[in-house]
Backbone atoms as SQL, in Angstrom:
CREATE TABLE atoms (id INTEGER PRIMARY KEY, chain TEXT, resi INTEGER, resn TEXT, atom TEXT, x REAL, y REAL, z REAL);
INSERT INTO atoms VALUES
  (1, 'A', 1, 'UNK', 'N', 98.501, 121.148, 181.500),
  (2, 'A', 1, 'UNK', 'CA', 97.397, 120.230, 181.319),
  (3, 'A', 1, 'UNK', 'C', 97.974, 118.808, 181.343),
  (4, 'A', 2, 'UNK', 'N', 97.401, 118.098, 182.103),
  (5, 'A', 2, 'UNK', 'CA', 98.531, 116.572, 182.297),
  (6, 'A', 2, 'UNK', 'C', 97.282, 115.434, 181.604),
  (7, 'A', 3, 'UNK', 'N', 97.587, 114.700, 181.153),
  (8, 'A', 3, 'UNK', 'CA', 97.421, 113.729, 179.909),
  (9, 'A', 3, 'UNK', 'C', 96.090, 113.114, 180.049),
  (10, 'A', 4, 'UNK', 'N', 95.851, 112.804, 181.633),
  (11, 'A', 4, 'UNK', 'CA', 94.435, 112.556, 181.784),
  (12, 'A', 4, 'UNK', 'C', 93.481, 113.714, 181.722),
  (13, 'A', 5, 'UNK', 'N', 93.782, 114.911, 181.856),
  (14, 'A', 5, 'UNK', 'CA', 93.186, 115.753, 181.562),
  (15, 'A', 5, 'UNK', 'C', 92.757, 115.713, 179.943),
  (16, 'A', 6, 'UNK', 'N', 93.338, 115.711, 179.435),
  (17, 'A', 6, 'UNK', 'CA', 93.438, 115.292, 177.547),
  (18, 'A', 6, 'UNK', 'C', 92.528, 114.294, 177.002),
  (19, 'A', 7, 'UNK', 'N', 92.572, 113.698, 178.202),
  (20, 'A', 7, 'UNK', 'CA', 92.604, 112.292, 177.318),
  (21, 'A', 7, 'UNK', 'C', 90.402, 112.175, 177.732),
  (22, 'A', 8, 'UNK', 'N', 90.599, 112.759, 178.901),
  (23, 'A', 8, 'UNK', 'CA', 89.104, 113.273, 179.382),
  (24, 'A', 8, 'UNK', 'C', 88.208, 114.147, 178.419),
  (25, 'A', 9, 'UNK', 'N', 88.980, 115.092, 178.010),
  (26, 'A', 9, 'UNK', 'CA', 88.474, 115.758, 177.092),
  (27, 'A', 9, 'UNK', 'C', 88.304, 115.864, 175.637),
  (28, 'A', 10, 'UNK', 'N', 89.070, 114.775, 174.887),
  (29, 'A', 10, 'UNK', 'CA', 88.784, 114.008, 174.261),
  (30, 'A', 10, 'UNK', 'C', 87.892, 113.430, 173.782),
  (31, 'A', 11, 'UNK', 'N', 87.113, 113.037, 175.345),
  (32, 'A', 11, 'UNK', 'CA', 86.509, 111.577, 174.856),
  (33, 'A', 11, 'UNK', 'C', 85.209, 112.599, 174.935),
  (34, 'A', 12, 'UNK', 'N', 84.774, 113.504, 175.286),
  (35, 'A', 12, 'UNK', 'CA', 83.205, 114.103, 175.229),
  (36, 'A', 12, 'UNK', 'C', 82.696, 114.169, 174.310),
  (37, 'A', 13, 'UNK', 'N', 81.574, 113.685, 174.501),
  (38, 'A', 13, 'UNK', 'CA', 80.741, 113.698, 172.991),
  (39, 'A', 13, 'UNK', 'C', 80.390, 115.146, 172.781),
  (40, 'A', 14, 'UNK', 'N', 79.925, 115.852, 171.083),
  (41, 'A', 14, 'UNK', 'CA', 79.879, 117.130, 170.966),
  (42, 'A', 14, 'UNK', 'C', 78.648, 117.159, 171.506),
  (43, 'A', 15, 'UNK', 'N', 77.626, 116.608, 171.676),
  (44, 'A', 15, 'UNK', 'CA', 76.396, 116.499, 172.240),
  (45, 'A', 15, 'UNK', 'C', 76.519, 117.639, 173.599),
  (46, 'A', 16, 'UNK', 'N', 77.545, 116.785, 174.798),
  (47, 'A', 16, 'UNK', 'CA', 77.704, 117.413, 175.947),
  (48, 'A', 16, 'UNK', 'C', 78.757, 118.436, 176.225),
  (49, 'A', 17, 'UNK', 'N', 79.319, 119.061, 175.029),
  (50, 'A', 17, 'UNK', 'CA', 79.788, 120.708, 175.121),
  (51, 'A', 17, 'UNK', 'C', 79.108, 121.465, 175.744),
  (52, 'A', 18, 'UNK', 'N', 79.749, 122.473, 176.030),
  (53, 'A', 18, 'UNK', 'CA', 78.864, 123.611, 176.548),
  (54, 'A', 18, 'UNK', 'C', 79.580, 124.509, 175.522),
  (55, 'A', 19, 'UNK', 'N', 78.957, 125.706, 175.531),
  (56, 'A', 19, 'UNK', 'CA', 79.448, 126.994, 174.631),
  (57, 'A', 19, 'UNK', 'C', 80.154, 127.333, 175.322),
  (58, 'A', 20, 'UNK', 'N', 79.238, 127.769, 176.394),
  (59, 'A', 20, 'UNK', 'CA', 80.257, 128.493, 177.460),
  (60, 'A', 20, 'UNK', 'C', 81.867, 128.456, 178.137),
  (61, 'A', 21, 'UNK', 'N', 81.985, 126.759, 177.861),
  (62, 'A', 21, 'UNK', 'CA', 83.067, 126.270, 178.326),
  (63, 'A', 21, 'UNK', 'C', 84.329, 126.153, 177.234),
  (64, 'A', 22, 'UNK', 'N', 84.033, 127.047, 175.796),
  (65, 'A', 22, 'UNK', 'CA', 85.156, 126.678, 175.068),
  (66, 'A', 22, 'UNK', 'C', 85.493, 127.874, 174.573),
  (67, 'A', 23, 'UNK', 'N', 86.688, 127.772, 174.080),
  (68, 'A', 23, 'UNK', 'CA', 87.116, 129.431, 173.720),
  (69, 'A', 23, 'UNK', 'C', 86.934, 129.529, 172.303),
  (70, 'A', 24, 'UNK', 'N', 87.027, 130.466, 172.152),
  (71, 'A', 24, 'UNK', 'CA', 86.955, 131.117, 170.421),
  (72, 'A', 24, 'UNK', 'C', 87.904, 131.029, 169.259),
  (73, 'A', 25, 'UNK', 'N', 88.010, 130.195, 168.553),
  (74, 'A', 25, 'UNK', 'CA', 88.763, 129.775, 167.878),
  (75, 'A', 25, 'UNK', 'C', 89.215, 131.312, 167.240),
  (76, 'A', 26, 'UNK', 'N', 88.872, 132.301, 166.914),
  (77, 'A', 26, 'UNK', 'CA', 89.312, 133.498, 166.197),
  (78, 'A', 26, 'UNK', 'C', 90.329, 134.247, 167.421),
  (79, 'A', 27, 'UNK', 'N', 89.785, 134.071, 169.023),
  (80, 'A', 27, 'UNK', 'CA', 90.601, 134.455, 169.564),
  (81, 'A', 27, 'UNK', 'C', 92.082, 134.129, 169.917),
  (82, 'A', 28, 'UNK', 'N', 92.484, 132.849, 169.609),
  (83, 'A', 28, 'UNK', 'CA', 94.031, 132.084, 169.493),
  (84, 'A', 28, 'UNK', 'C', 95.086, 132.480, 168.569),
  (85, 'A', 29, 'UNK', 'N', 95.967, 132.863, 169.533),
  (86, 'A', 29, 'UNK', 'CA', 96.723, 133.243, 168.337),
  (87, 'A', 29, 'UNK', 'C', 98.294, 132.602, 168.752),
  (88, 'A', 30, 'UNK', 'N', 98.826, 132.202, 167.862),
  (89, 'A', 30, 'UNK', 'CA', 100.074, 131.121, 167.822),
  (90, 'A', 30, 'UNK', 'C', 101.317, 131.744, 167.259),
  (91, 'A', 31, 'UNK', 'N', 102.390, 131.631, 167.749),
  (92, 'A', 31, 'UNK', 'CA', 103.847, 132.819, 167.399),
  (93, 'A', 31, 'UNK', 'C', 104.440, 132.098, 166.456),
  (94, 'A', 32, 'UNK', 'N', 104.195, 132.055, 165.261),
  (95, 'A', 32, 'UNK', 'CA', 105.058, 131.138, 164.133),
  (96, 'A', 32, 'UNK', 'C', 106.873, 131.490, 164.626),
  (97, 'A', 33, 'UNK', 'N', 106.974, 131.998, 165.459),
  (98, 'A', 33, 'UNK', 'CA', 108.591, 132.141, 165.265),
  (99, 'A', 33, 'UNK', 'C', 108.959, 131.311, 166.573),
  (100, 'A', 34, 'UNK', 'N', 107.908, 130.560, 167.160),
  (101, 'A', 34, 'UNK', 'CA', 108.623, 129.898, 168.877),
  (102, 'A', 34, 'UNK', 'C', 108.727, 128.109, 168.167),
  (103, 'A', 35, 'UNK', 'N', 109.292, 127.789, 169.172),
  (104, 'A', 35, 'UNK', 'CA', 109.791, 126.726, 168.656),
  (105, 'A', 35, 'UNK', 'C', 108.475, 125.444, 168.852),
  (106, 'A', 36, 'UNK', 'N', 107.946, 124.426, 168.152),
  (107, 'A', 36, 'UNK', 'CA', 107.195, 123.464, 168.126),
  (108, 'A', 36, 'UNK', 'C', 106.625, 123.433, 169.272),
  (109, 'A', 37, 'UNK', 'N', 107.331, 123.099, 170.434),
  (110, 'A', 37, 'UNK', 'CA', 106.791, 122.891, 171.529),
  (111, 'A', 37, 'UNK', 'C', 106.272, 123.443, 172.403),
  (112, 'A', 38, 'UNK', 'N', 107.035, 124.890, 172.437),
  (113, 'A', 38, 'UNK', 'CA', 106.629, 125.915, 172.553),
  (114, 'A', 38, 'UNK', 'C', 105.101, 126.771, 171.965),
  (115, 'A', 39, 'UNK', 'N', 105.323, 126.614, 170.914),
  (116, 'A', 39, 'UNK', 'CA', 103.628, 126.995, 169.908),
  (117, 'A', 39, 'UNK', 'C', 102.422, 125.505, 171.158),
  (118, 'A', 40, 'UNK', 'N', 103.427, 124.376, 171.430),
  (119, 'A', 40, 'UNK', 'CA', 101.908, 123.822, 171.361),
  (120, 'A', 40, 'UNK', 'C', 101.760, 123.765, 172.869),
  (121, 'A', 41, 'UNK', 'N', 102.400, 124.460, 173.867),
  (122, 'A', 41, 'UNK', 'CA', 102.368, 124.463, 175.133),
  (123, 'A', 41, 'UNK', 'C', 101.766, 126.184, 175.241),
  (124, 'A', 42, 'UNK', 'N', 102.089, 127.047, 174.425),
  (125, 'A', 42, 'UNK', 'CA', 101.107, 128.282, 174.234),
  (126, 'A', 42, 'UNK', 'C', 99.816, 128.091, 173.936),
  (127, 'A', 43, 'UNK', 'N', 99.480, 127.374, 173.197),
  (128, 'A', 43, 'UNK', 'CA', 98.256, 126.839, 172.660),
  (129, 'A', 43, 'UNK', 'C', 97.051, 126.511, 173.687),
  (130, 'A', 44, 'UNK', 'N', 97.956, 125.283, 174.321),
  (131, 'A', 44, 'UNK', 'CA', 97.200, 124.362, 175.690),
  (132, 'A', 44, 'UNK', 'C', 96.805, 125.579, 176.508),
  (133, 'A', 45, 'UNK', 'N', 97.870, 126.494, 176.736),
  (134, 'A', 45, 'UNK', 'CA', 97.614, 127.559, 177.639),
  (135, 'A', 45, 'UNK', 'C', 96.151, 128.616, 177.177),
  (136, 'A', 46, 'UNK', 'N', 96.075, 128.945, 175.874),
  (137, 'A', 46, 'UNK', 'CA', 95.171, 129.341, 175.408),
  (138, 'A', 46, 'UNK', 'C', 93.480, 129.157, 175.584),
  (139, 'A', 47, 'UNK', 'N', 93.390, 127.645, 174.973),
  (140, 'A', 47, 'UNK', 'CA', 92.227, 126.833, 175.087),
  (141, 'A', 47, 'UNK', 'C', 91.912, 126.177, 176.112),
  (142, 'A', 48, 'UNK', 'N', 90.747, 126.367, 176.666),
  (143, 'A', 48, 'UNK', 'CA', 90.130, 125.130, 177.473),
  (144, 'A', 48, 'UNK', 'C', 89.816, 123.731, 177.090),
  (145, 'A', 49, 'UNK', 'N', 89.629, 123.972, 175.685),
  (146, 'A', 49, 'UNK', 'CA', 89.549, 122.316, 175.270),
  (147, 'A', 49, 'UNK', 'C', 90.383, 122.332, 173.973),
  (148, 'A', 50, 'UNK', 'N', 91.605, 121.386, 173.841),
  (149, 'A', 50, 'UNK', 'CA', 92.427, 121.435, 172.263),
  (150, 'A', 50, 'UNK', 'C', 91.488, 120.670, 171.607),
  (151, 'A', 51, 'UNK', 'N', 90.366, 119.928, 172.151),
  (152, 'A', 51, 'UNK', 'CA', 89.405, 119.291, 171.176),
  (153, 'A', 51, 'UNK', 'C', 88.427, 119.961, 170.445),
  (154, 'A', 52, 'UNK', 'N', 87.849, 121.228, 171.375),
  (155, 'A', 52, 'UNK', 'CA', 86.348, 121.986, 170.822),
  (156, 'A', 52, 'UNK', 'C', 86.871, 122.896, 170.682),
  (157, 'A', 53, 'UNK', 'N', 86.213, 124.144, 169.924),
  (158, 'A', 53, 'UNK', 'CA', 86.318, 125.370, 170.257),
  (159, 'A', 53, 'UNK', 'C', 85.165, 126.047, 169.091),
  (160, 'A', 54, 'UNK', 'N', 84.751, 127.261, 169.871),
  (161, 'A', 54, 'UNK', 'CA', 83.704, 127.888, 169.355),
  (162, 'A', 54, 'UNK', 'C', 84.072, 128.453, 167.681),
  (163, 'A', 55, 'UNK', 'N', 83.641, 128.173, 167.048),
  (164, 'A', 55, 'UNK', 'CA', 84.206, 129.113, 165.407),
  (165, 'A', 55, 'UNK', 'C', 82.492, 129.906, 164.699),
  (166, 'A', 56, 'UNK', 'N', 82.496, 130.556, 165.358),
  (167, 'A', 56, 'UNK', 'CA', 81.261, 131.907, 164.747),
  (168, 'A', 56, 'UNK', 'C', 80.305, 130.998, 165.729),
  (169, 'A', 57, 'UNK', 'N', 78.892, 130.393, 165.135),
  (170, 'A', 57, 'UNK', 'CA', 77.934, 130.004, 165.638),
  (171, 'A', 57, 'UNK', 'C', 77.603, 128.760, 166.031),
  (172, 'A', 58, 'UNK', 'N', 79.010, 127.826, 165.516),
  (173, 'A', 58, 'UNK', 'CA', 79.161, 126.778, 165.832),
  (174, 'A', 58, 'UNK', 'C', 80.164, 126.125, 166.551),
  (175, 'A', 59, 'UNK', 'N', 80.561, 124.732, 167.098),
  (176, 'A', 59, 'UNK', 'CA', 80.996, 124.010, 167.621),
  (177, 'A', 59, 'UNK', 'C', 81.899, 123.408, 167.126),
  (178, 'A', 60, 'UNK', 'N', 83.002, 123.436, 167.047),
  (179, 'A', 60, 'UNK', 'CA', 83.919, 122.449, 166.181),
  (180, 'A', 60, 'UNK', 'C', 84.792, 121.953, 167.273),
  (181, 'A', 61, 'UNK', 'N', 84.167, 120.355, 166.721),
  (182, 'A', 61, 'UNK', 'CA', 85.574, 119.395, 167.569),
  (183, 'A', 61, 'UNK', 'C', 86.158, 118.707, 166.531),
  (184, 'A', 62, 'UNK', 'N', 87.230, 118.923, 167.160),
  (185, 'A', 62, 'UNK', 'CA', 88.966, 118.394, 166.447),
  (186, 'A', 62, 'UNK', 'C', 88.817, 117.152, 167.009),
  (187, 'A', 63, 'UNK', 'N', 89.659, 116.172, 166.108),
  (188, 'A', 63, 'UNK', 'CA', 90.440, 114.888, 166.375),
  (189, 'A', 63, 'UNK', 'C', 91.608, 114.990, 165.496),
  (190, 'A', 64, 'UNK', 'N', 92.498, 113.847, 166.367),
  (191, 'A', 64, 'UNK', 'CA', 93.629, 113.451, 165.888),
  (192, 'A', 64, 'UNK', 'C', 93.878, 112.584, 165.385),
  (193, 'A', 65, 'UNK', 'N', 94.753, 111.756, 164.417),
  (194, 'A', 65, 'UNK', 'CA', 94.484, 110.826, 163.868),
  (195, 'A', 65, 'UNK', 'C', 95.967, 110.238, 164.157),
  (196, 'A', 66, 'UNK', 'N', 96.430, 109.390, 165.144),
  (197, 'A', 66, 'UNK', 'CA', 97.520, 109.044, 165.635),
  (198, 'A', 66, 'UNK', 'C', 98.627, 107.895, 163.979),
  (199, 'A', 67, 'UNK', 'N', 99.639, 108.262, 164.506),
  (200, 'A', 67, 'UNK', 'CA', 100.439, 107.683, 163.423),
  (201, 'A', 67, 'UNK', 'C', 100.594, 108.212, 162.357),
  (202, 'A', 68, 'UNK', 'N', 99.788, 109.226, 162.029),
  (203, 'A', 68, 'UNK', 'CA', 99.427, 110.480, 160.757),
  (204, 'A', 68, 'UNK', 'C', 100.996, 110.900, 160.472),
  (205, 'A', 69, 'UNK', 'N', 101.468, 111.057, 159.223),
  (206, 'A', 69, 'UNK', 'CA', 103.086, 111.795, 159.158),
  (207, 'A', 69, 'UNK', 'C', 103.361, 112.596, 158.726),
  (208, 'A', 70, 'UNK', 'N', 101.824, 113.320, 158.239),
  (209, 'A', 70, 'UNK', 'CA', 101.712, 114.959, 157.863),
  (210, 'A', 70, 'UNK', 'C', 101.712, 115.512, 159.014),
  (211, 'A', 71, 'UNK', 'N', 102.037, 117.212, 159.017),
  (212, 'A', 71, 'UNK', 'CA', 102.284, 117.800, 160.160),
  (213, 'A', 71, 'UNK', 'C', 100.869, 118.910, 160.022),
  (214, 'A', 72, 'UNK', 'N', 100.377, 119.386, 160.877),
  (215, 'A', 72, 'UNK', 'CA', 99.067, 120.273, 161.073),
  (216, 'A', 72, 'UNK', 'C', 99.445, 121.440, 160.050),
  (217, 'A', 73, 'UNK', 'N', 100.240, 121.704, 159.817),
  (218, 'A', 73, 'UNK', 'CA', 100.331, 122.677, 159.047),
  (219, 'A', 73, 'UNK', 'C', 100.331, 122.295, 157.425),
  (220, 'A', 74, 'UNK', 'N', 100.688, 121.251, 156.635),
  (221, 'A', 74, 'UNK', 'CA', 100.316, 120.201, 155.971),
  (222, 'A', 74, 'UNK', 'C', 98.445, 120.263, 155.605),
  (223, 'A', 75, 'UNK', 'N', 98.195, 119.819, 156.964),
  (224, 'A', 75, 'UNK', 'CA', 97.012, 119.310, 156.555),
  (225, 'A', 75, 'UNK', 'C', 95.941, 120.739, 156.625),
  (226, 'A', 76, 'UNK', 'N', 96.411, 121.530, 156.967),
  (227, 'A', 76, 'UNK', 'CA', 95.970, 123.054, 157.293),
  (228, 'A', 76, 'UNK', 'C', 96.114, 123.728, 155.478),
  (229, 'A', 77, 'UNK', 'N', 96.726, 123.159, 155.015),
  (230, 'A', 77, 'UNK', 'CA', 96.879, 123.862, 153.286),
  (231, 'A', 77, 'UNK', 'C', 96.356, 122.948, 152.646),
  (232, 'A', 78, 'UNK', 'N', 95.828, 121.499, 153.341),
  (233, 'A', 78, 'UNK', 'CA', 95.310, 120.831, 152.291),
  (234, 'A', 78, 'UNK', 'C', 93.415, 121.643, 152.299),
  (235, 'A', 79, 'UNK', 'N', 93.159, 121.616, 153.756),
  (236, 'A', 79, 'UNK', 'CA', 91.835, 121.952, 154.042),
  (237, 'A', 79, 'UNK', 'C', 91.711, 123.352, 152.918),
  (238, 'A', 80, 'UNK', 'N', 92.695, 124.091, 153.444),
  (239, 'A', 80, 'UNK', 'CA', 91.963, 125.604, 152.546),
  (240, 'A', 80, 'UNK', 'C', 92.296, 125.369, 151.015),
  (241, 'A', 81, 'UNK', 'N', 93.048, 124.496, 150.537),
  (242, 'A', 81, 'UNK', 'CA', 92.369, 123.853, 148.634),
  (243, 'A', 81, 'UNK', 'C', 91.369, 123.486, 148.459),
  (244, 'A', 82, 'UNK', 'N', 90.911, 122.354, 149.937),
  (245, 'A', 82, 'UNK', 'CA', 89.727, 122.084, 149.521),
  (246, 'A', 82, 'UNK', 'C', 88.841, 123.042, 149.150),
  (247, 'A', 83, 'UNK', 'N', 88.472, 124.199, 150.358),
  (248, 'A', 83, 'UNK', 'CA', 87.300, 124.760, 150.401),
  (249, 'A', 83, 'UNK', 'C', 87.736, 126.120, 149.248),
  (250, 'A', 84, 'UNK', 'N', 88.846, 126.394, 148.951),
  (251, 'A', 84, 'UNK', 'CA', 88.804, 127.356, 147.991),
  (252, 'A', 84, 'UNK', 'C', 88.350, 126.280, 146.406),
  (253, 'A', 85, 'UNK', 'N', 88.530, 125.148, 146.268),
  (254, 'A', 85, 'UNK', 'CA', 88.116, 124.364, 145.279),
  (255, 'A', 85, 'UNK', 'C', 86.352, 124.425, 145.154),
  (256, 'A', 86, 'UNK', 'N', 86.187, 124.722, 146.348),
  (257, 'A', 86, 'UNK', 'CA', 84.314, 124.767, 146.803),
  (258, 'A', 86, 'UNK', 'C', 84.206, 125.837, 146.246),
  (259, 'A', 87, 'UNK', 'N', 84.511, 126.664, 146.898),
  (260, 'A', 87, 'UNK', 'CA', 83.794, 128.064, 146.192),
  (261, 'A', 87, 'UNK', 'C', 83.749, 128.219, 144.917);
């Protein structure tokens, strides 16, 4: 996927998703044992969009928040405190 491709897909508003056009977030699955770059070049390969992806009945688009110095996995244990704090 080369950068303008990214950077295109990015910018879509969730408005003009399609369902059809995004994959299933339950279906991705990531090899905790390959190396960084590797996990995120498996990934790209995975998804049609690293921005959207389908999760049950809804639409979820991702952003990035550039300069950030937590790592996704970081902010991946902060999210599930939150929502186990919810329940």
């Amino acid at each position: 996927m080369t950068l303008e491709k990214l950077s295109e897909l990015k910018n879509i508003p969730i408005m003009e998703l399609k369902r059809e056009e995004l994959s299933n977030a339950g279906e991705v699955v990531i090899d905790q044992f390959k190396s960084r770059n590797q996990r995120v070049q498996f990934f790209l390969e995975q998804v049609k969009n690293p921005f959207a992806q389908n999760v049950g009945e809804y639409i979820l688009q991702i952003g990035y928040a550039q300069g950030e110095q937590e790592t996704l996995d970081e902010r991946m244990v902060q999210l599930v405190r939150k929502q186990t704090a919810i329940i």
